[in-house]
C-alpha positions as CSV (number, residue, x, y, z in Angstrom):
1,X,87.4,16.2,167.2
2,X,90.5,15.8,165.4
3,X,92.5,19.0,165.4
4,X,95.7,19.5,162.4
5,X,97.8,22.0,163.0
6,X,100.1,23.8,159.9
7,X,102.8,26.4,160.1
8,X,103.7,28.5,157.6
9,X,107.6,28.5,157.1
10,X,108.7,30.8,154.7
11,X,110.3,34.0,155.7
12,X,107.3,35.8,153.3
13,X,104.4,34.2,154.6
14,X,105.8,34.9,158.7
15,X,106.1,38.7,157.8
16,X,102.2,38.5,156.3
17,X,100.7,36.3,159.1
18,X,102.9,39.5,161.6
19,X,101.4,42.5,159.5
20,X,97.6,40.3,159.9
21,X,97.8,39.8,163.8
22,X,98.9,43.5,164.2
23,X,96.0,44.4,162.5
24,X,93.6,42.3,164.0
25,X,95.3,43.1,167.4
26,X,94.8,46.9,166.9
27,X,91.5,46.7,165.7
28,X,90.4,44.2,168.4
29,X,92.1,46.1,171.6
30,X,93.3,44.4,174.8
31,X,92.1,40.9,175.9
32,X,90.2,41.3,179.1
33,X,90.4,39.2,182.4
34,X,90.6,35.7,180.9
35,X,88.1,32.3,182.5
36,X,90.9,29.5,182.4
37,X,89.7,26.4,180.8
38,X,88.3,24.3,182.8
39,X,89.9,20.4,182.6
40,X,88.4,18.7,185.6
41,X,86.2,15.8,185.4
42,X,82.7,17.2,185.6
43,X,80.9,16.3,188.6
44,X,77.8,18.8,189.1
45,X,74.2,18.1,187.7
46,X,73.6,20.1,184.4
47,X,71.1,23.0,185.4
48,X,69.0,23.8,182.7
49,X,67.9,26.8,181.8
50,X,71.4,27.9,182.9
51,X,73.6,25.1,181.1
52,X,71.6,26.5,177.7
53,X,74.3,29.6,177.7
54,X,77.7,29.7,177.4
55,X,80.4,28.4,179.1
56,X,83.3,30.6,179.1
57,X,85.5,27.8,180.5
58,X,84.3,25.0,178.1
59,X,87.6,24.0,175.7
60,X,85.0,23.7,172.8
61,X,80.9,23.8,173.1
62,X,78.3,23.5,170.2
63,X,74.6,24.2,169.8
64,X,73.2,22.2,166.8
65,X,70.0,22.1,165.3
66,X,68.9,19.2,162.2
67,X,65.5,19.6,161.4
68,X,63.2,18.0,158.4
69,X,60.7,20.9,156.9
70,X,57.4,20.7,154.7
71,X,55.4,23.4,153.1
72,X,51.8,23.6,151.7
73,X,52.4,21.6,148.6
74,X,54.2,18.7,150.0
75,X,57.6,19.8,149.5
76,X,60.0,18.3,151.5
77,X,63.8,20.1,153.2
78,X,66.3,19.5,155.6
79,X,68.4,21.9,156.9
80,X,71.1,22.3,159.7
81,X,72.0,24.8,161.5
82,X,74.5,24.4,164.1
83,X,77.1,27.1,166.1
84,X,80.6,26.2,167.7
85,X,82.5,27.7,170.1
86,X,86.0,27.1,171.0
87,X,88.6,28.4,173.2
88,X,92.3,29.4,171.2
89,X,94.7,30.0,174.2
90,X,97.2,27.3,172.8
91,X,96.3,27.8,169.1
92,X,99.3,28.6,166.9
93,X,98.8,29.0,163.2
94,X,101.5,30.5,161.3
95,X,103.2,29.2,164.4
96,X,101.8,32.1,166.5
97,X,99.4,32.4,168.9
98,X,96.6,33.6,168.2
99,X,95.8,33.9,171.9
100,X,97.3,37.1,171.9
101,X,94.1,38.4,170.1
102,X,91.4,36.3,172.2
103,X,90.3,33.7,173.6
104,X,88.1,32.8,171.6
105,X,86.4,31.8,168.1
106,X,83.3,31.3,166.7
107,X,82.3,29.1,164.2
108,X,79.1,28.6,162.6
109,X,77.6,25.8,159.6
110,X,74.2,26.3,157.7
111,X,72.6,23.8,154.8
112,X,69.7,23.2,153.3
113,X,68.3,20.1,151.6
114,X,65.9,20.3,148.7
115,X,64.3,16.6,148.8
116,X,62.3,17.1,145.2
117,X,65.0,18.4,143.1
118,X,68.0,17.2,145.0
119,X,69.7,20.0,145.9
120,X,72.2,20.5,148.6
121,X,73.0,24.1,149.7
122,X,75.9,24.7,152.3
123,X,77.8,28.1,153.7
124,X,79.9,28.4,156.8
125,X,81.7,31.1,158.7
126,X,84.6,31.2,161.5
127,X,86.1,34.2,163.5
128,X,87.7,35.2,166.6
129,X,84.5,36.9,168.6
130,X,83.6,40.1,169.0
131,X,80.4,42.4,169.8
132,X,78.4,40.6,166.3
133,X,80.2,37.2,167.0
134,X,79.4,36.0,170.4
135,X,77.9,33.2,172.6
136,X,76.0,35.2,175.7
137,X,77.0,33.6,179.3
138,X,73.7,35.0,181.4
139,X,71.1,33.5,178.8
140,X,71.1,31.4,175.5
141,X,71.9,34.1,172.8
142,X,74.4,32.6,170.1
143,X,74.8,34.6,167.3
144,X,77.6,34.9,164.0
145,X,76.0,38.4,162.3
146,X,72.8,37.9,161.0
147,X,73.0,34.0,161.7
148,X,71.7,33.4,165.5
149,X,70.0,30.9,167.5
150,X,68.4,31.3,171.3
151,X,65.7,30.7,173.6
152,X,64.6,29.3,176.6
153,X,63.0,25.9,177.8
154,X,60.0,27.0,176.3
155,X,60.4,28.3,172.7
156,X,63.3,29.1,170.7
157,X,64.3,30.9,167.2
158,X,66.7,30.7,164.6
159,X,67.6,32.9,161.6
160,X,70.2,32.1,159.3
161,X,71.0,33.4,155.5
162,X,73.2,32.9,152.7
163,X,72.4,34.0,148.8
164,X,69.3,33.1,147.7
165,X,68.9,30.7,150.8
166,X,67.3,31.2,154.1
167,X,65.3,30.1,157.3
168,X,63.5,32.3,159.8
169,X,62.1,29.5,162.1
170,X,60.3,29.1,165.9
171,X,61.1,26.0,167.4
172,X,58.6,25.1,170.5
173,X,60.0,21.7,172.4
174,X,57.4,19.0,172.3
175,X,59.1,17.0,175.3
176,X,60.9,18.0,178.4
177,X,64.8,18.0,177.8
178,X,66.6,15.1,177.9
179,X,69.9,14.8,180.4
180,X,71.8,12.6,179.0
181,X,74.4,10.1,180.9
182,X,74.0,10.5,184.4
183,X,72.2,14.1,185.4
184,X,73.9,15.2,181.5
185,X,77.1,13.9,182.2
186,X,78.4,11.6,179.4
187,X,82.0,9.6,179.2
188,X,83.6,10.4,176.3
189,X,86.7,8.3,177.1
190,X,89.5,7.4,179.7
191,X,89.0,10.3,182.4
192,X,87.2,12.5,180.5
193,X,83.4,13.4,180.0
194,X,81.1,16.3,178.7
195,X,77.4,18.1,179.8
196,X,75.1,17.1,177.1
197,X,71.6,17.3,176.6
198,X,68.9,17.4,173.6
199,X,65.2,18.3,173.0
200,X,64.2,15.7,170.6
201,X,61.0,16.8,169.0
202,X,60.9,20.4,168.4
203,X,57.7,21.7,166.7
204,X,58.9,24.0,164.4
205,X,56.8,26.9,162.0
206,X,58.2,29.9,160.3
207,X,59.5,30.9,156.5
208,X,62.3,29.4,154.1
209,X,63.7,31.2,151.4
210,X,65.0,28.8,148.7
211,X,66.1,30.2,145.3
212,X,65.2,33.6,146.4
213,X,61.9,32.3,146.9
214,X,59.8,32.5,150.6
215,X,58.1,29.7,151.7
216,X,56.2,28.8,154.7
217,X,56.7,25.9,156.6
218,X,55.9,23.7,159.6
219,X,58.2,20.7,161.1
220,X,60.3,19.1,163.5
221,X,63.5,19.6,164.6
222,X,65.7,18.1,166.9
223,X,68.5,20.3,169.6
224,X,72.2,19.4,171.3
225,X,74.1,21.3,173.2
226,X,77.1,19.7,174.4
227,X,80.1,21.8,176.2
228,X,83.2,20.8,178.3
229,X,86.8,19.7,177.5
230,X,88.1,17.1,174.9
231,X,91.8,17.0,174.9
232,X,93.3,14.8,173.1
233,X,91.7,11.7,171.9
234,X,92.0,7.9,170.0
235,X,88.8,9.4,167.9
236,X,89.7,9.0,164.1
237,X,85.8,10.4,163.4
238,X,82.8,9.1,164.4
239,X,78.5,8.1,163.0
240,X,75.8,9.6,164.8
241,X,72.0,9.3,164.1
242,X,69.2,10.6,164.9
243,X,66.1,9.5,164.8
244,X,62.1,10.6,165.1
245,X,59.7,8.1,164.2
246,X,56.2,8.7,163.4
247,X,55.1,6.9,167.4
248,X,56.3,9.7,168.5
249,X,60.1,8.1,169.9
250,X,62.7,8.9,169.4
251,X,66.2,7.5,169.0
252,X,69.8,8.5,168.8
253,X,72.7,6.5,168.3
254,X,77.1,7.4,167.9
255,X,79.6,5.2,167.1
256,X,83.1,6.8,167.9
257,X,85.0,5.2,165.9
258,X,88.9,4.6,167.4
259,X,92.2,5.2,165.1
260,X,92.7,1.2,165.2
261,X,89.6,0.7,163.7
262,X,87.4,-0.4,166.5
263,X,84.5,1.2,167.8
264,X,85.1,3.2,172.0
265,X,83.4,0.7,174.4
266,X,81.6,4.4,175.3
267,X,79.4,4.1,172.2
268,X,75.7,4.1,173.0
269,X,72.1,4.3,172.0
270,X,69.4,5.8,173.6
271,X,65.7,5.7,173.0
272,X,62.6,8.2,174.2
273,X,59.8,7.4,174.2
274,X,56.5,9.2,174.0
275,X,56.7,11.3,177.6
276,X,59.6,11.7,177.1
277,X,61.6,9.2,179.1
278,X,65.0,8.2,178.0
279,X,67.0,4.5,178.6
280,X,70.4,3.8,176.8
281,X,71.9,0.8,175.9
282,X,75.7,0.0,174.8
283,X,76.0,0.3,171.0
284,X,77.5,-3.6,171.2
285,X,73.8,-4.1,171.9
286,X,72.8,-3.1,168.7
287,X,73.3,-4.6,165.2
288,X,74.4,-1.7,162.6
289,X,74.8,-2.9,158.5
290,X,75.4,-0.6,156.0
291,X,73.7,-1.3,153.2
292,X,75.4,0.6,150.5
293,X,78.1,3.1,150.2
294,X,78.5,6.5,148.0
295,X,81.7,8.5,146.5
296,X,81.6,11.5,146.5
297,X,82.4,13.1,143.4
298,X,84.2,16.7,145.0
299,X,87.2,14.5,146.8
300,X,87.3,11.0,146.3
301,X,85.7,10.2,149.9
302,X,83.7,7.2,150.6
303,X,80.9,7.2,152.9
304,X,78.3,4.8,154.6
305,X,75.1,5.5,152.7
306,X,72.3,3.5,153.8
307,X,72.1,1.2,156.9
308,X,70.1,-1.1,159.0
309,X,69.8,-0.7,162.2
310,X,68.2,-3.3,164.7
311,X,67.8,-3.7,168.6
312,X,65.7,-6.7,170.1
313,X,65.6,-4.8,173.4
314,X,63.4,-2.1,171.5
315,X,61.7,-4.0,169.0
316,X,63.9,-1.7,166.5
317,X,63.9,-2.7,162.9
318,X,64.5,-0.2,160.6
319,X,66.3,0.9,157.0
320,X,67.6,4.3,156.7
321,X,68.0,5.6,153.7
322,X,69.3,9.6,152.9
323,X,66.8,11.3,150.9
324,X,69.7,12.9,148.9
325,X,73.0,11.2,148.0
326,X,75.2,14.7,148.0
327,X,74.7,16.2,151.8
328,X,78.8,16.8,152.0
329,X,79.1,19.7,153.9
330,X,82.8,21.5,152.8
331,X,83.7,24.8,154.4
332,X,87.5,25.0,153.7
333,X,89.1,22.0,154.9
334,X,86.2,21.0,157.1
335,X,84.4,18.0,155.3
336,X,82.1,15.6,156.7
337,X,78.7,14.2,155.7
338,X,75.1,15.4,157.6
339,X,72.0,14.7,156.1
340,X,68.3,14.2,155.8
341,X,67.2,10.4,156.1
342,X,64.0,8.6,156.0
343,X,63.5,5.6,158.0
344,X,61.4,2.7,157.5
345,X,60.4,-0.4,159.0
346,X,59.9,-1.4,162.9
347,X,58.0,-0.1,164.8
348,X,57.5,2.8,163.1
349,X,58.5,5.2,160.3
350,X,60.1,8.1,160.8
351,X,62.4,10.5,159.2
352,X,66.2,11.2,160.6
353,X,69.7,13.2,160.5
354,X,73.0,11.2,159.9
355,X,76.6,13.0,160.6
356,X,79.4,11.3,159.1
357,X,82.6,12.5,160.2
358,X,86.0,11.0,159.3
359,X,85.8,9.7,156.1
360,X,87.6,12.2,154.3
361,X,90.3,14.4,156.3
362,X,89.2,17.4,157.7
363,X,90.6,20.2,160.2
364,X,89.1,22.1,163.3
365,X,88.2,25.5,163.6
366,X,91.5,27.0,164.5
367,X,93.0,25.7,161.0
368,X,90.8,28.2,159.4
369,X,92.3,30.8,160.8
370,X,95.1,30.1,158.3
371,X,93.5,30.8,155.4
């Protein structure tokens, strides 16, 4: 992640970001005993259920849900739903720190896709955490208000709202988890790696409200939850797929892309495959084309649009194509692209969720603070 930093300067806007922290500060009380952030190399085995909750020494840690719904018509959605958390000790906007309030912030993205009339609905939310804005340690609970997400290796639920816009959805894995890297440890660059791990196939059944209308629906989602410590880092943004196909593999692939242009050697793809067993191969393995590109029409930004993506090792052929153009996720200055996909060709169809991050400039959650 890329994190952008901005002070306010005037005499003014210093004696309004003072009055704001004493506020917050006497509403929010004393800090308690503060978990330092943990900067080590990782070198236990993720534990799961356990490595499902919180990590109160994790710099930053997400829980992220894409998922591709159908209801009793035919009508097709995507939505995402996905939660952050992120530790603010050395955070400084307004050039203070805001780790005189906490430790911590919470930030949390929902859309929804309407594949028949092409429709694109968005909302996000960030704050420090408190007792309605919290990521539970001793089981996975993550919840912003009335948006929340948790569960267990065998089912879990998620509830988010915003306007005429809703999902109240089970989501039941299909496979066992997948560790990914070695025992869920992944490199993400010189000395530096992070705990993640996905289910794949998630069945998923439950209600959507769309337009103020509720509608039930069945489908398939797919989980990461990825935690540990990033630093700093060479990554200008990065292209990450993935993939269910209707063989019942899956794939997912990330391209990291480097501030010189080239792509981090730690770039992979990894394939499952029916029961559930992963392998991985280096993205150089892999031929990637895009196809096409699209502008979007809110800030100028140019993104990939439709690609094809082939790996001889797999017998992987395929085209994917978004099933809407205008998936742009904006929440403030946070702007990337995520969005549903089909896929066609070899050996299978499927259907997928692209995140495009990078192609227009974009801020992490502590900028938001600011605002």
């Amino acid at each position: 992640m890329i994190y952008q930093k901005r002070v306010l300067t005037t005499g003014a806007g210093r004696w309004m970001a003072l009055l704001f922290l004493w506020c917050v500060v006497t509403l929010a009380g004393c800090a308690g005993n503060r978990v330092p952030i943990d900067t080590a190399y990782p070198t236990r085995p993720m534990s799961l259920p356990a490595d499902l909750a919180a990590h109160d020494g994790a710099e930053t840690e997400w829980w992220y849900y894409t998922g591709h719904l159908e209801d009793a018509e035919g009508g097709r959605y995507g939505f995402e739903l996905t939660f952050f958390k992120r530790r603010i000790d050395n955070d400084k906007p307004w050039g203070i720190p805001v780790g005189w309030i906490d430790d911590t912030a919470l930030m949390a993205h929902f859309s929804v896709t309407c594949e028949e009339t092409a429709e694109f609905v968005q909302d996000g939310r960030t704050w420090f955490s408190n007792k309605n804005i919290y990521a539970r340690t001793d089981r996975y609970e993550v919840a912003y208000k009335d948006w929340k997400a948790g569960g267990d290796m065998e089912r879990h639920t998620l509830t988010a709202r915003t306007k005429d816009t809703a999902i109240d959805l089970s989501a039941t894995p299909v496979k066992p988890p997948v560790l990914h890297g070695t025992d869920g440890i992944v490199p993400k660059g010189e000395n530096r790696a992070n705990y993640y791990m996905s289910f794949t196939r998630l069945a998923l059944a439950g209600t959507l409200v769309f337009k103020g209308k509720e509608i039930p629906v069945t489908g398939t989602a797919w989980f990461d939850h990825e935690f540990g410590y990033m630093g700093t880092t060479a990554v200008s943004g990065w292209d990450w797929f993935s993939l269910q196909m209707e063989d019942a593999t899956e794939y997912m692939l990330y391209a990291l892309r480097l501030k010189d242009g080239t792509i981090d050697p730690v770039s992979h793809a990894f394939r499952i495959d029916p029961e559930g067993k992963s392998e991985n191969l280096p993205l150089s393995d892999l031929d990637i084309t895009v196809l096409s590109r699209w502008k979007s029409p809110h800030n100028g930004a140019v993104y990939p649009s439709a690609w094809r993506i082939v790996a001889d090792p797999w017998g992987l052929d395929v085209i994917v194509i978004p099933t809407v153009a205008d998936q742009e996720f904006r929440y403030h200055d946070i702007v990337y692209w995520e969005g549903s996909c089909g896929v066609y060709g070899e050996p299978a169809n499927g259907r997928a969720y692209v995140e495009l991050v990078g192609y227009c400039p974009w801020k992490a959650m502590a900028d938001l603070l600011e605002e």
